[in-house]
C-alpha positions as CSV (number, residue, x, y, z in Angstrom):
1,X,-15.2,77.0,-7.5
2,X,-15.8,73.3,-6.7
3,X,-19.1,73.2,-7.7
4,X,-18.3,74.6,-10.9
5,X,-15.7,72.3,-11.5
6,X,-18.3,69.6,-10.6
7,X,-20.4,70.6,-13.6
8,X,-17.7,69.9,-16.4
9,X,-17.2,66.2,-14.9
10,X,-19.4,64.1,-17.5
11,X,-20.6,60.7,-17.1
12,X,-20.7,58.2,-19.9
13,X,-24.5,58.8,-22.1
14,X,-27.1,59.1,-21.7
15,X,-27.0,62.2,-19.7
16,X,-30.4,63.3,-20.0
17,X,-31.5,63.4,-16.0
18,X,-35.3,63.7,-17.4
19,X,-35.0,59.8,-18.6
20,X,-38.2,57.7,-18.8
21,X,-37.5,54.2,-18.6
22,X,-39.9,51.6,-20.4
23,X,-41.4,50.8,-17.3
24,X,-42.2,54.4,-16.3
25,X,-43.4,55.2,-19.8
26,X,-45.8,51.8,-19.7
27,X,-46.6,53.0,-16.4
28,X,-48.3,56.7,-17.7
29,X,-49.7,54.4,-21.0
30,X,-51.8,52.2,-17.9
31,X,-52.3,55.2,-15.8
32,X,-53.9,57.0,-18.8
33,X,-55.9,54.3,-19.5
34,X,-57.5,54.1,-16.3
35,X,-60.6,56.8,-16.9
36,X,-61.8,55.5,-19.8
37,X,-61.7,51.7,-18.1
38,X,-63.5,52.3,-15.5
39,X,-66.0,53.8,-17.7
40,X,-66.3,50.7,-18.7
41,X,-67.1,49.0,-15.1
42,X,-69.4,51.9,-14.8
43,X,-71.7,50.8,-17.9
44,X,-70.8,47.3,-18.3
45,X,-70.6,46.1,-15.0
46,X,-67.9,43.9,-12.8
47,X,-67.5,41.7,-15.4
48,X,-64.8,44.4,-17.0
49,X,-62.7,43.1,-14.3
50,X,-62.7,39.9,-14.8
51,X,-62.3,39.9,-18.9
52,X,-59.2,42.6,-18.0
53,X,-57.3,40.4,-15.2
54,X,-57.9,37.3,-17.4
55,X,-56.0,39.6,-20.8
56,X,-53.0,41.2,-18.7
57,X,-52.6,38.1,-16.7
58,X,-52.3,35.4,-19.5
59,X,-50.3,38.4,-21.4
60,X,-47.9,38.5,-18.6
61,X,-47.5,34.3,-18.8
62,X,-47.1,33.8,-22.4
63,X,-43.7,36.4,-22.1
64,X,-42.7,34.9,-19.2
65,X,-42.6,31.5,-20.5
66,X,-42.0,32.9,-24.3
67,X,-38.8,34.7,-23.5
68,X,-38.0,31.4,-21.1
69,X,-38.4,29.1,-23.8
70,X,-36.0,31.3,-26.2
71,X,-33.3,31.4,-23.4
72,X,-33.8,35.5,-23.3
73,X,-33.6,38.0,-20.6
74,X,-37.2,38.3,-18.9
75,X,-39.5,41.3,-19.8
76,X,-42.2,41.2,-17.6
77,X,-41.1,43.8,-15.4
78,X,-41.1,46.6,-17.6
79,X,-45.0,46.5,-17.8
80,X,-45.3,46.2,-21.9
81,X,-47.2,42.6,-21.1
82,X,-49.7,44.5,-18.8
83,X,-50.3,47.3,-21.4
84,X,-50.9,44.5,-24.0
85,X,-53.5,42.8,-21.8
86,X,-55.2,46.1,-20.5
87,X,-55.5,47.3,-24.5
88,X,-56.6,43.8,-25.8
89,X,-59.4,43.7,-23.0
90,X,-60.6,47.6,-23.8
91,X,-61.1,46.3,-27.7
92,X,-63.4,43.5,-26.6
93,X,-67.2,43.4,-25.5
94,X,-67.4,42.5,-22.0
95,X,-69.4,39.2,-23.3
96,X,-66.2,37.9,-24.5
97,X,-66.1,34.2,-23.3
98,X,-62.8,33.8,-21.2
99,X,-61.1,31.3,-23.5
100,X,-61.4,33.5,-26.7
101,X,-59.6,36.4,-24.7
102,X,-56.8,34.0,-23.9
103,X,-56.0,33.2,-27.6
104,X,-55.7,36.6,-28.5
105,X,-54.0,37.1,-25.7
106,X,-51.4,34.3,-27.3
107,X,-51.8,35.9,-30.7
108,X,-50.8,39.3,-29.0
109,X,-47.7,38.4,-27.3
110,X,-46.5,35.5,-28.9
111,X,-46.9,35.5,-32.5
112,X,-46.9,39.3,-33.3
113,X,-44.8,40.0,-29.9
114,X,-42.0,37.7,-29.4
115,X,-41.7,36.0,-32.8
116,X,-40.6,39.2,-34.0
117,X,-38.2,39.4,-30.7
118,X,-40.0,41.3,-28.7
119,X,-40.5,44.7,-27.9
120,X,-39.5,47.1,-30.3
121,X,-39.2,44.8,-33.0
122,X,-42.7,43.7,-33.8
123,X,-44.2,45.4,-36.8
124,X,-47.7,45.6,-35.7
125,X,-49.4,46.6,-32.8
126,X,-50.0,43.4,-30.9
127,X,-53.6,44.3,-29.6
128,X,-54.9,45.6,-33.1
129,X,-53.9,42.7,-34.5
130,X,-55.1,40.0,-31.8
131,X,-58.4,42.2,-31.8
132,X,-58.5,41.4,-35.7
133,X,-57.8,37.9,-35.8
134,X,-60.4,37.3,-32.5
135,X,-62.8,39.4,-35.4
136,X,-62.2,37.3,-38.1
137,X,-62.3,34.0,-36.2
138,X,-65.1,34.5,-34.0
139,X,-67.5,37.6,-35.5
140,X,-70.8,36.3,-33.2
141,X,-69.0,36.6,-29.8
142,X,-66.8,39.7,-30.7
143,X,-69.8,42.0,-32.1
144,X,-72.1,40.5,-29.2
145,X,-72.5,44.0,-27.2
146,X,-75.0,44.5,-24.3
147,X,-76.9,47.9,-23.1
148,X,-74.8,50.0,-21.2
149,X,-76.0,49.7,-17.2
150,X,-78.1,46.9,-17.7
151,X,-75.4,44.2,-17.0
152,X,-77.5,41.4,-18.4
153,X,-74.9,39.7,-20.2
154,X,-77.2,36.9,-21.8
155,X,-79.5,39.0,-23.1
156,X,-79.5,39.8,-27.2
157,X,-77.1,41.5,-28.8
158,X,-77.8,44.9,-28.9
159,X,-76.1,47.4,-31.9
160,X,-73.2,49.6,-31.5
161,X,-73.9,53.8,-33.3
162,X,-72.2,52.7,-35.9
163,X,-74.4,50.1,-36.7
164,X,-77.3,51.4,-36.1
165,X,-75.8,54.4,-38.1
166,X,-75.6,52.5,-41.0
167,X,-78.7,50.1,-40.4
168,X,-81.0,53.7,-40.8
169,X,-81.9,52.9,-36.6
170,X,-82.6,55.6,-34.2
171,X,-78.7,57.0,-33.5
172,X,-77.8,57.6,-30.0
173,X,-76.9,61.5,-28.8
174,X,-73.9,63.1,-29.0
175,X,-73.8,63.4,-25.4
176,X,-74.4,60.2,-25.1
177,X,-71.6,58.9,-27.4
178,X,-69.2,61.8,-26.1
179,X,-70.1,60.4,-22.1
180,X,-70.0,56.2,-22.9
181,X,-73.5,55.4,-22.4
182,X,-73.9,53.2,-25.5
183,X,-73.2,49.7,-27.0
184,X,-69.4,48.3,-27.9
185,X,-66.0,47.3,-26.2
186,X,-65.6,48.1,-22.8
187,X,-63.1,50.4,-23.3
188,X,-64.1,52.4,-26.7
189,X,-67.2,54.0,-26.0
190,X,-66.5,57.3,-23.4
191,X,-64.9,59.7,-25.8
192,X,-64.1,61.9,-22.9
193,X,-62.5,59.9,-20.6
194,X,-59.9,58.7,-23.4
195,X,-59.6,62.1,-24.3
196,X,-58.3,62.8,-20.6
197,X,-56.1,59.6,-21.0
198,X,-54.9,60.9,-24.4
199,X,-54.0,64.5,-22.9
200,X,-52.3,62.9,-20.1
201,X,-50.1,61.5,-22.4
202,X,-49.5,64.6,-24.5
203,X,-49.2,66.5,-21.3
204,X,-46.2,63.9,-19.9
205,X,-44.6,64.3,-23.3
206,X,-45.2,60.7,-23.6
207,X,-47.4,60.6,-26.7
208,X,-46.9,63.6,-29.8
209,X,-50.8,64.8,-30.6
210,X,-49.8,64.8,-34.5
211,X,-50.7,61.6,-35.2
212,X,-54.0,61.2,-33.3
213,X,-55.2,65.0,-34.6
214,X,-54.2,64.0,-38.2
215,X,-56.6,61.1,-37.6
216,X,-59.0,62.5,-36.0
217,X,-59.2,66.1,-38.1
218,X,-58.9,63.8,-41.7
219,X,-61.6,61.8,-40.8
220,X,-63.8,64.6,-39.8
221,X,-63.2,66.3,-42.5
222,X,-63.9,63.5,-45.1
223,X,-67.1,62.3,-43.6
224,X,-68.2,66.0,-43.9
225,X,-66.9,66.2,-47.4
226,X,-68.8,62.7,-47.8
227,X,-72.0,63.7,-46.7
228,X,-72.2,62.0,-43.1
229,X,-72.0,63.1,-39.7
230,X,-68.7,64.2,-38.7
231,X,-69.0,64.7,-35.0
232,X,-71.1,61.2,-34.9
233,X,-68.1,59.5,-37.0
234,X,-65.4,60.7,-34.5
235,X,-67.8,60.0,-31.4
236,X,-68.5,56.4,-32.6
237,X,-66.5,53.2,-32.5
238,X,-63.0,53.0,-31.7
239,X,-61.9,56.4,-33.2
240,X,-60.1,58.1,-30.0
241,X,-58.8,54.6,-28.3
242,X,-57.1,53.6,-31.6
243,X,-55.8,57.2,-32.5
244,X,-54.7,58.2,-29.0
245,X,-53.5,54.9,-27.9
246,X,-52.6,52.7,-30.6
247,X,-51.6,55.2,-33.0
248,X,-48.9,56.4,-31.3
249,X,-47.3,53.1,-30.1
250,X,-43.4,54.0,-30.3
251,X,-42.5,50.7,-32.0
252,X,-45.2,50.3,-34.5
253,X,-45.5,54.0,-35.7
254,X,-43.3,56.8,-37.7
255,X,-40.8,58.8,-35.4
256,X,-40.5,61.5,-37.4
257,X,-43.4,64.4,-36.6
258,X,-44.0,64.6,-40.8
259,X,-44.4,60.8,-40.3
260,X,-46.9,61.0,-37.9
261,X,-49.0,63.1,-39.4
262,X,-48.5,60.8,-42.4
263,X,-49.2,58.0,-40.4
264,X,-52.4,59.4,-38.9
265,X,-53.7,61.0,-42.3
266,X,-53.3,57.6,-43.8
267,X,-55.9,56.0,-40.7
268,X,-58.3,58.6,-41.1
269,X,-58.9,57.9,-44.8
270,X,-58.8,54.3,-44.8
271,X,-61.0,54.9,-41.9
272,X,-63.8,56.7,-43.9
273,X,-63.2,54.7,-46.8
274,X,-64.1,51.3,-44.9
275,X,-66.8,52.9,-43.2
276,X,-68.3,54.7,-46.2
277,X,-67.8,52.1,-49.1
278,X,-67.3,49.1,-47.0
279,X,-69.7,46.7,-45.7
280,X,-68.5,46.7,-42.7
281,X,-69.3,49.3,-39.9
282,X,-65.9,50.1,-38.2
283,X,-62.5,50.5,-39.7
284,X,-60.3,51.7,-37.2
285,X,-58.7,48.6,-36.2
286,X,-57.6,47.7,-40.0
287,X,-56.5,50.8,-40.9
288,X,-53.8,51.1,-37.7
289,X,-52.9,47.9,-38.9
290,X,-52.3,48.3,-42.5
291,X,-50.8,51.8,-41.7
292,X,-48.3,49.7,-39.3
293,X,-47.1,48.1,-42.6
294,X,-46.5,51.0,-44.1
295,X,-44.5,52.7,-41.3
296,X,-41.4,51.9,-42.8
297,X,-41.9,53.6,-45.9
298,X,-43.2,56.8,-44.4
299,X,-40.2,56.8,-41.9
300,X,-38.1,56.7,-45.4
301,X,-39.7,59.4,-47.3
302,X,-40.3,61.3,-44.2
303,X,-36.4,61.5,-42.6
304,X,-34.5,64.3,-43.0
305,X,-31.1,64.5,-45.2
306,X,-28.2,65.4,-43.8
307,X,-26.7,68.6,-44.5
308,X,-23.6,67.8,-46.6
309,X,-24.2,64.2,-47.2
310,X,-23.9,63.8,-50.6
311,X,-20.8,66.6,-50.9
312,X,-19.2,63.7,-48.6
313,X,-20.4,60.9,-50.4
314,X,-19.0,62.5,-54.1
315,X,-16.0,63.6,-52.2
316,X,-15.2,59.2,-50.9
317,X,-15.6,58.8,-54.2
């Protein structure tokens, strides 16, 4: 009799015992992460390391010092900063001089971060955006990729499958592109190991797999339509870190499941449409970015009414 008794004594909200704080739910994000980086030591040597601590450390400053400077409760603990630096490092090559990864680094958390006041309130996803800016502002040192296990790190740039794709160059296998064994950021170029990460997530009910399928499926399905190689175009470039991992960021993407499959219809055609028209080889990270614009939008036309709304409204009035 007590125990039932027990059970109808509430506590105030939230009473969901299942919780996930941010720090456990950053936690899984870094966790998840983990194969497809050290794919990256694997091909590109210790280097990876180094580039990595040098992202999630300065990350973890600037918001320490950012959110001193505004007179704000400190973040750092809830491991957002550390996710930030880990991303930003797996979207550059490993040649990356130090200094360059440090201002984006700064662009990531400070201006697109904490500008906006912090977490949840930025309107872009801070990596995507410090990756483009780091593009933009320095396109010799951010497209300057090196031969998977060769770990020469001087030697000339070689060309990512995408390039080469478009270039007319001898393409590297499937297998190859499916396992990591080829040219581009250290953390883009095993499909299967962020495909394990990306499951992970799913599996944890961290991440919902509308989103990174719509991107995925539409953009195999319009390069077939378009007469290339779908399985090459989902292999190459950043297609299954930006959908699985950047796609699904909670603050900079729809919450609504139609709004995520909006969302990741809308990256897989600009996807294809920059890599197909477009001079440029890769289009993953400006799509996610100009879908992040649009997020508020497809949260609008994708919410559901409330049953009785209007009755009530006409009924106030």
């Amino acid at each position: 009799m007590v125990n039932k008794l027990k059970r109808l004594i509430v506590s105030p909200s939230p009473h969901d015992e299942n919780f996930l704080s941010t720090t456990r739910i950053m936690l899984k994000v870094i966790i998840a992460l983990l194969p497809a980086w050290c794919m990256g030591v694997w091909f590109f040597g210790l280097r990876v390391i180094s580039l990595t601590s040098v992202c999630i450390g300065s990350c973890i400053l600037f918001e320490y010092v950012c959110r001193l400077l505004m007179d704000r409760k400190n973040t750092i603990g809830d491991l957002s900063a550390v996710v930030t630096g880990m991303l930003l490092a797996m979207n550059m090559p490993v040649t990356l001089p130090y200094w360059m990864a440090v201002i984006g680094s700064f662009i990531a958390i400070v201006i697109v971060k904490q500008l906006f006041g912090g977490l949840g309130q930025n309107f872009a996803n801070p990596a995507i955006t410090a990756r483009i800016v780091l593009m933009i502002s320095f396109p010799a040192s951010m497209t300057h990729w090196i031969k998977p296990l060769e770990f020469d790190y001087d030697a000339v740039s070689s060309a990512t499958p995408l390039v080469l794709g478009k270039s007319g160059g001898d393409v590297p296998s499937y297998v190859d592109m499916f396992l990591g064994k080829t040219g581009g950021c250290l953390g883009e170029t095993c499909a299967l190991a962020l495909l394990i990460g990306g499951l992970y997530l799913a599996v944890t009910k961290i991440i919902s797999l509308a989103a990174p399928f719509s991107f995925i499926g539409s953009l195999f399905v319009l390069s077939w339509i378009g007469g290339d190689d779908p399985v090459y175009q989902i292999l190459a470039g950043g297609v299954f870190l930006g959908a699985f991992f950047m796609a699904t960021d909670y603050a900079t993407t729809p919450i609504t499941a139609k709004g995520k499959v909006i969302f990741g219809l809308g990256c897989g055609i600009l996807t294809f449409v920059i890599r197909h028209f477009g001079a440029y080889p890769e289009g993953v990270s400006f799509s996610i970015l100009l879908m992040n614009v649009l997020t508020p939008y497809i949260e609008e036309i994708s919410r559901s009414k409330v049953f009785g709304a209007k009755e009530a409204a006409k009924n106030e009035g």
